[in-house]
C-alpha positions in Angstrom: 44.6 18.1 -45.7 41.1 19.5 -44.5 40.9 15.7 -42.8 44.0 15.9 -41.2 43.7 20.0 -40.1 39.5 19.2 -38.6 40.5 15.3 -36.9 37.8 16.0 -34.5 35.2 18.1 -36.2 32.5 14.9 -37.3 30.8 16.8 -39.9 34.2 18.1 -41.8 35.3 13.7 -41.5 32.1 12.5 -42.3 32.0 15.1 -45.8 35.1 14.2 -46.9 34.6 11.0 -46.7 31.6 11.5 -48.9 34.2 13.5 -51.4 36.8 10.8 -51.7 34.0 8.3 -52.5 32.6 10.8 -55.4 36.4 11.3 -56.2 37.3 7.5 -56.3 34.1 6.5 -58.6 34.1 5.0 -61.7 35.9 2.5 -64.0 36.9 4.1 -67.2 40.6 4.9 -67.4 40.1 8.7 -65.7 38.1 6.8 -62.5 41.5 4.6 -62.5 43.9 7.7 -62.6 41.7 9.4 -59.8 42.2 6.0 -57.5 45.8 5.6 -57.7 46.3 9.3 -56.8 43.6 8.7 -54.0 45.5 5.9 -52.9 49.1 8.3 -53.1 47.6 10.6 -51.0 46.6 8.3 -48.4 42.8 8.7 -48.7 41.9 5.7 -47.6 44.1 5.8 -44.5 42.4 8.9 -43.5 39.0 7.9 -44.2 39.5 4.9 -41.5 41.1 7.0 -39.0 38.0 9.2 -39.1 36.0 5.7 -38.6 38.0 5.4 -35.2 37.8 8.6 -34.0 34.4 8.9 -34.7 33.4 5.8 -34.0 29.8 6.6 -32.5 29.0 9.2 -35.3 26.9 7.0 -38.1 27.3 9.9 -40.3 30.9 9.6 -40.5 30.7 5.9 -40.7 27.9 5.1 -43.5 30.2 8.2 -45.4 33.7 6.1 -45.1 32.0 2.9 -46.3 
């Protein structure tokens, strides 16, 4: 929600990018849970619309990779 309510605020993309990242790690059954409700929520799809809007902002884009 805070991706889609700041679209043009860098800092706010580029942070929770970083989030989904720490949300989405690991490989144990809890890490698998925690992907597959990233992936329900459309947490990736975000995190590469921030890429294109912010396409000049390294922050945002070393934070989505």
């Amino acid at each position: 929600r805070a991706m889609g309510g700041h679209g043009a605020h860098a800092g706010v993309q580029g942070q929770a990018c970083r989030a989904i990242a720490n949300i989405c790690a690991g490989t144990d059954t809890a890490g698998l849970q925690r992907k597959q409700r990233a992936t329900k929520a459309r947490a990736l799809e975000a995190a590469v619309r921030a890429m294109g809007v912010h396409g000049a902002h390294a922050g945002v884009q070393e934070q989505a990779c």
